[in-house]
C-alpha positions in Angstrom: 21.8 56.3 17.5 19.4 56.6 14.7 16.9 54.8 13.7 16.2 54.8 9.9 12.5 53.6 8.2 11.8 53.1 4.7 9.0 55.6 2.9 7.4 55.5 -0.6 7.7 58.1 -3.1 4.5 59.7 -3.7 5.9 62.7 -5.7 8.4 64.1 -7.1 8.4 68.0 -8.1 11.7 69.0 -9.3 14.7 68.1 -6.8 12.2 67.2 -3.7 10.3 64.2 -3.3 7.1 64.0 -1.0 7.7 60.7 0.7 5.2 58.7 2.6 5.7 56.7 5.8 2.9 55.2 6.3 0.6 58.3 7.1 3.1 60.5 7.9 4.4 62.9 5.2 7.6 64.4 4.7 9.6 66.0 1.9 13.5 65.0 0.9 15.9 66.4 -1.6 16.7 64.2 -5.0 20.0 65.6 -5.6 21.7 63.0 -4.5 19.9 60.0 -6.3 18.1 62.1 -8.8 16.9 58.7 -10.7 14.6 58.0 -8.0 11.1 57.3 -9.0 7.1 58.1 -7.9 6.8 54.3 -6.0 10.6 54.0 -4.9 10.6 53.0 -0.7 14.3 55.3 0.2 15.8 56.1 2.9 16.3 59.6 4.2 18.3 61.2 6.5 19.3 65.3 6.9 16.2 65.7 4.8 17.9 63.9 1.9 17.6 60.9 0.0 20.2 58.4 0.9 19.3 55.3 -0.9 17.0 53.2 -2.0 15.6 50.2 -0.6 14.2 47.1 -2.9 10.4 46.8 -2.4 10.2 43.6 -1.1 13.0 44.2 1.8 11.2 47.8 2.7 8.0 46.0 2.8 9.4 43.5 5.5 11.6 45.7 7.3 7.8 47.6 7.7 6.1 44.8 8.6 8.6 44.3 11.5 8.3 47.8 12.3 4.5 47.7 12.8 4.5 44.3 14.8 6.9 46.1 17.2 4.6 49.3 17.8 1.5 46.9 17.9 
């Protein structure tokens, strides 16, 4: 099983983003939702982005996430 967290789009340099999860940074490919955007939360998986998640559900789905790790 996999567990999948929202990040934030910090940048976006041709097809890869640089995508923040809350400190941690990682880069994921576009190509598959290239009309993502610098301030999108997405989900990525196999280094690619999957989808994207509406602001206001990646910023609860977060705040659960930290209350859990607390």
């Amino acid at each position: 099983m996999c567990l999948s967290i929202p990040g934030k789009i910090t940048a976006i340099d041709g097809h890869r983003a640089t995508i923040d999860y809350g400190g941690e940074v990682r880069e994921a490919g576009t190509a598959l939702l290239p009309d993502v955007r610098v301030g999108d939360y997405v989900i990525v998986s196999a280094k690619m982005i999957m989808q994207k998640v509406p602001a206001a559900e990646a910023k609860k789905t977060l705040q659960v996430w930290d209350e859990t790790n607390d």
